[in-house]
DOFI-853969 format. One record per atom (N, C-alpha, C, O): residue number from 0; atom name; x, y, z. Coordinates in steps of 0.05 Angstrom, whole numbers, plus 32768, in hexadecimal, padded with zeros to 4 digits. Example, Ala and Ser with C-alpha at 12.3 -4.5 7.8 and 13.67 -1.06 7.14 Angstrom:
// DOFI-853969
   num   atome   east   north     up
     0       N   8108    7F8E   809C
     0      CA   80F6    7FA6   809C
     0       C   8108    7FBE   809C
     0       O   811D    7FBE   80A9
     1       N   8101    7FD3   808E
     1      CA   8111    7FEB   808F
     1       C   8102    8001   809D
     1       O   810C    8017   80A1
END
This chain:
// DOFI-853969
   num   atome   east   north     up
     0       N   7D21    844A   82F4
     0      CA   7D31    8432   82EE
     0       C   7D28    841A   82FF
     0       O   7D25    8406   82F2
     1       N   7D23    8419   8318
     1      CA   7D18    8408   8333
     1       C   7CFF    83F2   831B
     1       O   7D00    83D9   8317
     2       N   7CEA    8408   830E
     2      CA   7CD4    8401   82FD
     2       C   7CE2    83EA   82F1
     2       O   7CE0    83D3   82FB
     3       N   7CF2    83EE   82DA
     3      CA   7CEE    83E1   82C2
     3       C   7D0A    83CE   82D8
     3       O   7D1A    83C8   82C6
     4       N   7D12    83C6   82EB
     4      CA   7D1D    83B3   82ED
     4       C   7D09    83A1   82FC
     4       O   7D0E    8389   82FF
     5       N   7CF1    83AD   8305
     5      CA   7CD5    83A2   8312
     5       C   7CD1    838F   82F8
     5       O   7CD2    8377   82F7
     6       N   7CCE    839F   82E9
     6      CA   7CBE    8393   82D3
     6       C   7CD2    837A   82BF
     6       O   7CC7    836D   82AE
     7       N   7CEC    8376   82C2
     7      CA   7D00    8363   82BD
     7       C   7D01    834E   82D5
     7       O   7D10    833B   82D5
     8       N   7CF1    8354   82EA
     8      CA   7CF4    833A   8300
     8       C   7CD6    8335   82F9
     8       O   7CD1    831E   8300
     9       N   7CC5    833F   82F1
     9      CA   7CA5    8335   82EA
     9       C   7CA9    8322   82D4
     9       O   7CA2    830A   82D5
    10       N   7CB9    832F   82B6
    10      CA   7CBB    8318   82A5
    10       C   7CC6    82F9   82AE
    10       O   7CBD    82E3   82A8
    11       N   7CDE    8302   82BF
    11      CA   7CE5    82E9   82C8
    11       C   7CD8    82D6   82D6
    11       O   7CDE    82BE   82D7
    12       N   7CC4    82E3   82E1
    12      CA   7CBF    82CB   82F9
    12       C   7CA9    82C4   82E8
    12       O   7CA2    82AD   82EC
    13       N   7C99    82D2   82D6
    13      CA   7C8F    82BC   82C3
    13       C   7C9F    82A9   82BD
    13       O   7C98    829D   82D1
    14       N   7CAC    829E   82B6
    14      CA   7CBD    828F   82AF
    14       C   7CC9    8276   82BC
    14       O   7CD6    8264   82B1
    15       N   7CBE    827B   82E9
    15      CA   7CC5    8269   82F7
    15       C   7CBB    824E   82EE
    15       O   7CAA    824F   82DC
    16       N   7CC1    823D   82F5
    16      CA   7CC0    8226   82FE
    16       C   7CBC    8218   8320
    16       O   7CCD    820D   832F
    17       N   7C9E    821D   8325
    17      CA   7C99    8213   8343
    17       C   7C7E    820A   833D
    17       O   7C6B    8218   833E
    18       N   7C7D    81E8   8335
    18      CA   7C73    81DD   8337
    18       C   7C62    81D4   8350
    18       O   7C4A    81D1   8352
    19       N   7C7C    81CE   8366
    19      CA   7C6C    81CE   837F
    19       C   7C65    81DE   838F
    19       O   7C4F    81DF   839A
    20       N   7C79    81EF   8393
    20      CA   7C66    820C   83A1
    20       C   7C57    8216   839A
    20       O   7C46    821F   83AA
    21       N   7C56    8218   837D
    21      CA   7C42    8232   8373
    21       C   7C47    824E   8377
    21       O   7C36    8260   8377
    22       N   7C65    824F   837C
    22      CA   7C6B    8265   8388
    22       C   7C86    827A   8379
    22       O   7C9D    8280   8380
    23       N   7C75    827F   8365
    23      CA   7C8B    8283   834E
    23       C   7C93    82A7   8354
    23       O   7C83    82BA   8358
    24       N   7CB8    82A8   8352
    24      CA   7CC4    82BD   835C
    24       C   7CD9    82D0   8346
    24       O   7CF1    82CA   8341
    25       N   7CCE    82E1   833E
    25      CA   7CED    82E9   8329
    25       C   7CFB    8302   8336
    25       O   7CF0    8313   8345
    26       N   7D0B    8302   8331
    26      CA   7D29    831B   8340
    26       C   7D32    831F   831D
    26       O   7D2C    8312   8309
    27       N   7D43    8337   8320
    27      CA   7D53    8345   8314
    27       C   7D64    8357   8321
    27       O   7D5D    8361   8337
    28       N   7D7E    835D   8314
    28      CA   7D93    836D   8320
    28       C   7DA4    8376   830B
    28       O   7DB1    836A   82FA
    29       N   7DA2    838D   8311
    29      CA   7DB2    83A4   82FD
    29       C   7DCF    83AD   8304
    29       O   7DD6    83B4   831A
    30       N   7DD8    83AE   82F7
    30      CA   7E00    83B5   82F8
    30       C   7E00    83CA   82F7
    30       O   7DEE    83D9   82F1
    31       N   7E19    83D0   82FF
    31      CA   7E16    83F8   82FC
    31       C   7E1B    83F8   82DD
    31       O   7E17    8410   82D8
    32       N   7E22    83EC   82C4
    32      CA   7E23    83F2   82B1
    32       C   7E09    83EE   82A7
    32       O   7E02    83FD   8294
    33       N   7DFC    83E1   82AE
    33      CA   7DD6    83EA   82A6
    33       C   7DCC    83C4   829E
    33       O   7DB6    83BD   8295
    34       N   7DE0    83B7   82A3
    34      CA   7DD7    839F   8294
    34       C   7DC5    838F   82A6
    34       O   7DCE    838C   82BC
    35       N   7DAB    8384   82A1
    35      CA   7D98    837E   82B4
    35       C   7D9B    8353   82AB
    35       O   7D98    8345   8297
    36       N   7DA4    834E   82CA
    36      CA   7D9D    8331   82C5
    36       C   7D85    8328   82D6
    36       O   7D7D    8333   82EA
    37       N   7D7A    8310   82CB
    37      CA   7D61    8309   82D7
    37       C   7D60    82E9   82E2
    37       O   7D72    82D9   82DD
    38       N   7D4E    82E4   82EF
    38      CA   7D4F    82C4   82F8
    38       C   7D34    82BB   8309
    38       O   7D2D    82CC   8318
    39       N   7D28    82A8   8308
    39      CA   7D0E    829E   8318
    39       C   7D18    8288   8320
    39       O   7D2C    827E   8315
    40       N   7D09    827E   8336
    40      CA   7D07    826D   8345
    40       C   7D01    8255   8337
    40       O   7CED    8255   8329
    41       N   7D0F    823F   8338
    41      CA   7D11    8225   8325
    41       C   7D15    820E   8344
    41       O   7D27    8209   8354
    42       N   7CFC    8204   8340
    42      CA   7CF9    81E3   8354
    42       C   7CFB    81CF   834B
    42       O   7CFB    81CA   8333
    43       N   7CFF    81BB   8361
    43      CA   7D0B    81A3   8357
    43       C   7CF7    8190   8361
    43       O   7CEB    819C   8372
    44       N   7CEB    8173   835F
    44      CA   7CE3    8167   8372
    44       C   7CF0    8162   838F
    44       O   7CE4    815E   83A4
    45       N   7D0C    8163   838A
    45      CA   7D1B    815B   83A2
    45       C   7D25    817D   83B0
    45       O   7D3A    8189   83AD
    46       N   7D10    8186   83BF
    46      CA   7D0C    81A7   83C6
    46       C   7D24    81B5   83C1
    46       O   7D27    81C6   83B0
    47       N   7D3C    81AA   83D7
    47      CA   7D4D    81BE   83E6
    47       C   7D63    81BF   83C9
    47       O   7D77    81CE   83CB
    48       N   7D5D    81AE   83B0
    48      CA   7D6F    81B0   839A
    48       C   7D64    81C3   8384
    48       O   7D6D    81C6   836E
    49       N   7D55    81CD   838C
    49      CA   7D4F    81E6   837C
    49       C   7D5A    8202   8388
    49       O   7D67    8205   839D
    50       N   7D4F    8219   8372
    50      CA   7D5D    822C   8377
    50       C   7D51    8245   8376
    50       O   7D41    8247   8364
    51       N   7D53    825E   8387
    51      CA   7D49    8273   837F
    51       C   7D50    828A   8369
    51       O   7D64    828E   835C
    52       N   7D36    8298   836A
    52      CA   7D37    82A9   8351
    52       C   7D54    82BD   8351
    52       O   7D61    82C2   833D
    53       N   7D5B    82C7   836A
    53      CA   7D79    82DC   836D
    53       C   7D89    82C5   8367
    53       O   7D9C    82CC   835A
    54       N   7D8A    82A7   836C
    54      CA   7DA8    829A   8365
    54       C   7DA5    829A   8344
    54       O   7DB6    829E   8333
    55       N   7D84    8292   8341
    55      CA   7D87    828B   8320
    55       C   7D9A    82A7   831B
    55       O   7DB2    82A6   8319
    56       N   7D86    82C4   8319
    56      CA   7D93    82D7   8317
    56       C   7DBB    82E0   8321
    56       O   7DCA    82ED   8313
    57       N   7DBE    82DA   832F
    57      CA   7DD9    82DE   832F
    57       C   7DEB    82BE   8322
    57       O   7E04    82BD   8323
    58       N   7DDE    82AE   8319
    58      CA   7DF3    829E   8308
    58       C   7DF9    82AC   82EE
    58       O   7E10    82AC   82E5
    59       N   7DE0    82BB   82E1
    59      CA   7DE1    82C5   82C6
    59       C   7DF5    82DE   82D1
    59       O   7E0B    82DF   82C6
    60       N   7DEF    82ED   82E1
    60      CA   7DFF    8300   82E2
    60       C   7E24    82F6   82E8
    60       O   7E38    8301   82DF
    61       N   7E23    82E5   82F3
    61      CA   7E3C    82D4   82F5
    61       C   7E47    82CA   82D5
    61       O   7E5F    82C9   82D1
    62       N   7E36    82C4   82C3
    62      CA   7E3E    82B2   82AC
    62       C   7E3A    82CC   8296
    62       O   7E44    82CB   827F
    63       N   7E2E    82DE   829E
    63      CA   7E2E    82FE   8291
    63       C   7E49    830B   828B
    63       O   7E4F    8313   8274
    64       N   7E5E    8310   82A7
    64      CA   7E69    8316   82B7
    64       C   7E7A    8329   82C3
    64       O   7E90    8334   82C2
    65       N   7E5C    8327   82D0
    65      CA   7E5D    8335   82EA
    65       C   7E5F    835A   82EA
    65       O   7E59    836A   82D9
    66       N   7E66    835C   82FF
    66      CA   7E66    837A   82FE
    66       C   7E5E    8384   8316
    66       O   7E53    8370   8320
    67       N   7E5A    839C   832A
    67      CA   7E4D    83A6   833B
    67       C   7E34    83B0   8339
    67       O   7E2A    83C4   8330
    68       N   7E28    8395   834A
    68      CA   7E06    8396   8351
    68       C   7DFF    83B9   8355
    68       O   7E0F    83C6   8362
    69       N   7DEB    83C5   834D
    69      CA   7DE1    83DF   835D
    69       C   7DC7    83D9   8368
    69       O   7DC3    83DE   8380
    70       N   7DAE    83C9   8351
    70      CA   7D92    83BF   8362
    70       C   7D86    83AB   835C
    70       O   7D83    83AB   8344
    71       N   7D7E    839A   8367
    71      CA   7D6B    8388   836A
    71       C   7D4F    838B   836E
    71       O   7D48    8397   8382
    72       N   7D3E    8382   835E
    72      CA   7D21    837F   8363
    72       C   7D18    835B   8369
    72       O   7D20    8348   835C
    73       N   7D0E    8359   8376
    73      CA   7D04    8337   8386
    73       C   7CE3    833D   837C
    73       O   7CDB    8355   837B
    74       N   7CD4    832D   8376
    74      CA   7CB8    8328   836B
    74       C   7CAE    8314   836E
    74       O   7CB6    8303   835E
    75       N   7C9A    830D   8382
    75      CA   7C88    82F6   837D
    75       C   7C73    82F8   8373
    75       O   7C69    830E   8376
    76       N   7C62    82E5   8365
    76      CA   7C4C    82EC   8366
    76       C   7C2F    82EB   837D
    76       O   7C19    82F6   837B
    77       N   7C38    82DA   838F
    77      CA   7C20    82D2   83A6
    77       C   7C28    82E0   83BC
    77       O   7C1B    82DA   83D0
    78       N   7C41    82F6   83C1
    78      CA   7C4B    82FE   83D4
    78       C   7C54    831A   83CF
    78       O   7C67    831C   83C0
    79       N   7C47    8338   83DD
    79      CA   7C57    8346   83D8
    79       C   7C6D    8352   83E8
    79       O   7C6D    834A   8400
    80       N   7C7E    8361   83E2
    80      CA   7C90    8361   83F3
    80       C   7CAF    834B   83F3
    80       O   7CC5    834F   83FE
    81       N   7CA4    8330   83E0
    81      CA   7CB7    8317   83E3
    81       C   7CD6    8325   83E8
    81       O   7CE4    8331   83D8
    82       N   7CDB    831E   8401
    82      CA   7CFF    8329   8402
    82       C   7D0E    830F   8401
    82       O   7D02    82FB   840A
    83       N   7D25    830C   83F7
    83      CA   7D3B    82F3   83EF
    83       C   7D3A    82E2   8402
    83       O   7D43    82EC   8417
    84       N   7D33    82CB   8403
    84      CA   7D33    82BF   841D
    84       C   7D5D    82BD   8424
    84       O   7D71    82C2   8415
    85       N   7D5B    82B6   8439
    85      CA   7D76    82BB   844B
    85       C   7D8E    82B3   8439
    85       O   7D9E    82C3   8430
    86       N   7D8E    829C   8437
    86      CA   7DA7    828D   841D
    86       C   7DAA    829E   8409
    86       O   7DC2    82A2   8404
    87       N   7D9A    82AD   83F8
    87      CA   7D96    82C1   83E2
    87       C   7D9F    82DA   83F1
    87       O   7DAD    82E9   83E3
    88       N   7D99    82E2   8409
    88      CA   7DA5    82F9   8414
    88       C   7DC7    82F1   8419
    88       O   7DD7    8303   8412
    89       N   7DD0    82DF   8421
    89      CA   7DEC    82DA   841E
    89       C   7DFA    82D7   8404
    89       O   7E11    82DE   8405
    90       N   7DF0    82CF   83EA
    90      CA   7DF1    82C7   83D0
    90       C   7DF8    82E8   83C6
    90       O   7E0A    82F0   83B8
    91       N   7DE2    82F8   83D5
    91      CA   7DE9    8315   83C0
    91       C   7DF0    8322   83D7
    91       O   7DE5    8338   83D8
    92       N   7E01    831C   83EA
    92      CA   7E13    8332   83F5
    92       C   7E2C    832B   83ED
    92       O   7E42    8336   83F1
    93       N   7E25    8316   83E1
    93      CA   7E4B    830D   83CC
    93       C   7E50    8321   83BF
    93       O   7E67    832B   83BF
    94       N   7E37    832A   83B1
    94      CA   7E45    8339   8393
    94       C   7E33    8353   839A
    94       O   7E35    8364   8388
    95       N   7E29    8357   83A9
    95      CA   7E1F    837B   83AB
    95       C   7E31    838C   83C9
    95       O   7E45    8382   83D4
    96       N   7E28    839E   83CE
    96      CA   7E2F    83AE   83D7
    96       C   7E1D    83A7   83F5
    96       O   7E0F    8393   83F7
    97       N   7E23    83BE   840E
    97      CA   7E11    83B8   841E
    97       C   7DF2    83CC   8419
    97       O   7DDB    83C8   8420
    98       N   7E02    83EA   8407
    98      CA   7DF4    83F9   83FA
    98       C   7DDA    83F7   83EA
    98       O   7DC5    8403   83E9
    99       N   7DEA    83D5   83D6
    99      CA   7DD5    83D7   83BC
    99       C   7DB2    83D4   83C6
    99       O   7DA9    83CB   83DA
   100       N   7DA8    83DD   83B2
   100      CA   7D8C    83E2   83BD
   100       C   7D7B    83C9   83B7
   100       O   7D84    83B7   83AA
   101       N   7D6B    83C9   83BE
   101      CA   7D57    83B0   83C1
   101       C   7D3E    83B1   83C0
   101       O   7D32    83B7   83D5
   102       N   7D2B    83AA   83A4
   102      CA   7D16    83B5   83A5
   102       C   7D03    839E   83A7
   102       O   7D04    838A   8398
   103       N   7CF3    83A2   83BC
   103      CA   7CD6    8390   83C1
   103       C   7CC2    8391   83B3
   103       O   7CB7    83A7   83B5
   104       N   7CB9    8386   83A7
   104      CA   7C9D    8394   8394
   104       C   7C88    837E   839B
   104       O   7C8A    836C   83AA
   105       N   7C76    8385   838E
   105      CA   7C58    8378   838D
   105       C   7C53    8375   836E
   105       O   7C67    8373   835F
   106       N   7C3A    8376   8365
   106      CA   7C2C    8367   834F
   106       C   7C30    8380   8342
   106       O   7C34    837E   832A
   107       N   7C30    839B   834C
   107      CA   7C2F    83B6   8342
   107       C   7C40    83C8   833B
   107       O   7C40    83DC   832D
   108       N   7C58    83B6   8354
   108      CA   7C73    83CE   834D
   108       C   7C86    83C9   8363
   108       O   7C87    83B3   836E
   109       N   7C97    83DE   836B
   109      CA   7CA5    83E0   837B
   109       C   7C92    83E6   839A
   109       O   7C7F    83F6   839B
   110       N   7C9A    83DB   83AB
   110      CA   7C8A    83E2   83CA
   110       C   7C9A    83E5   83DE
   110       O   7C96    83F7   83EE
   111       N   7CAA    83D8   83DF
   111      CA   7CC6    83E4   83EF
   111       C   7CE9    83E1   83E7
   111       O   7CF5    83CC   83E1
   112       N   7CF4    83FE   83EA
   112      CA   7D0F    83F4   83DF
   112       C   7D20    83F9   8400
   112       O   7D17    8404   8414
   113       N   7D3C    83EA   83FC
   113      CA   7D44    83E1   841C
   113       C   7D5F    83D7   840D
   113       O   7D5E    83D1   83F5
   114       N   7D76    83D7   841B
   114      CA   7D92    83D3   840E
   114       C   7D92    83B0   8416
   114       O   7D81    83A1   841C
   115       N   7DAA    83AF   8412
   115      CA   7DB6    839C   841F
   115       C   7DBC    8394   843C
   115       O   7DB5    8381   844A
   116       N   7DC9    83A5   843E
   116      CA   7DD0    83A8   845A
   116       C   7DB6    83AE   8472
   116       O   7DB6    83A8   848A
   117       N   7DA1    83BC   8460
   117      CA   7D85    83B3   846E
   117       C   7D77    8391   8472
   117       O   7D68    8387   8482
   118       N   7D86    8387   845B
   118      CA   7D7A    8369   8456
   118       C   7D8D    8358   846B
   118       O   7D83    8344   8477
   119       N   7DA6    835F   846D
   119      CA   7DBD    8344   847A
   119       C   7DC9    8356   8486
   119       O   7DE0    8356   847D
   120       N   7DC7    8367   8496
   120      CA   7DDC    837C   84A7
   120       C   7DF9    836F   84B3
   120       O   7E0D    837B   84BA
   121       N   7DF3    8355   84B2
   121      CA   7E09    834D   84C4
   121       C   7E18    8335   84A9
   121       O   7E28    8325   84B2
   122       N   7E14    8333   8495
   122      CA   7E20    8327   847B
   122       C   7E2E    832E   8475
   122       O   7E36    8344   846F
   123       N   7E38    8309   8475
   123      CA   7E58    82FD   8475
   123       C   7E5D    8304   8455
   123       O   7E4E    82FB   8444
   124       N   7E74    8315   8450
   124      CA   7E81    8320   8434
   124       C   7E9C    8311   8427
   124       O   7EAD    8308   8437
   125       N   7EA0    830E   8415
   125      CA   7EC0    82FD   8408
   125       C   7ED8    830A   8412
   125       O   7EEE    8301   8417
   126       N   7EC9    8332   8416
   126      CA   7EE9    8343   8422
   126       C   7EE8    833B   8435
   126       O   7EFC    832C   843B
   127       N   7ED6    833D   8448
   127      CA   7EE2    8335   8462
   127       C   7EFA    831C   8465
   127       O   7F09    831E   8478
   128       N   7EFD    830B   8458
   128      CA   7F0C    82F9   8457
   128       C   7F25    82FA   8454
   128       O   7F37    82EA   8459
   129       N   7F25    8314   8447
   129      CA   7F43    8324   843D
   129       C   7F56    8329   8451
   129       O   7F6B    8334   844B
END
């Protein structure tokens, strides 16, 4: 399963938009009911108003809606390994688990999987607020 959600963050990040980086990124994340949403990295000229590939990805999953995250795959192409940068690690400890899994890949596949709670151990949650 890890594979073919590899291979739904590859289609996507074809699909980025990074003109100026050159640094095009696609994610996907699967529900426990099996439904896979996707999203790439979309830039702006004016930097910090763009967005990454897990937000693209969790708006669709938001406008989908919703459900309990189980895994994520992150994909760059000039980087392997690409893990969520930090804002994207707070973004998906909204809606996953500290459990859900987290798959790193390369140009080839999966290369490392690592939870959440591996990614943000100490991430700020909506229960806690409860």
């Amino acid at each position: 399963m890890s594979h073919e959600l590899f291979e739904a963050a590859k289609a996507a990040m074809a699909k980025a938009y990074a003109p100026y980086s050159k640094f095009p990124v696609g994610a996907a994340l699967r529900t426990e009911d099996g439904r896979i949403f996707t999203g790439a990295n979309i830039e702006v000229a004016s930097y910090p108003e763009g967005w990454c590939a897990e937000t693209t990805a969790l708006g669709h999953y938001i406008m989908g809606g919703g459900g309990k995250i189980m895994e994520i795959a992150v994909l760059a192409e000039r980087m392997a390994k690409c893990s969520p940068c930090g804002g994207c690690r707070q973004r998906l400890a909204e809606f996953c688990r500290p459990e859900t899994k987290l798959y790193l890949c390369d140009n080839a596949g999966v290369a490392e999987t690592v939870t959440m709670d591996d990614m943000l151990p100490y991430g700020f949650r909506g229960d806690m607020l409860k």
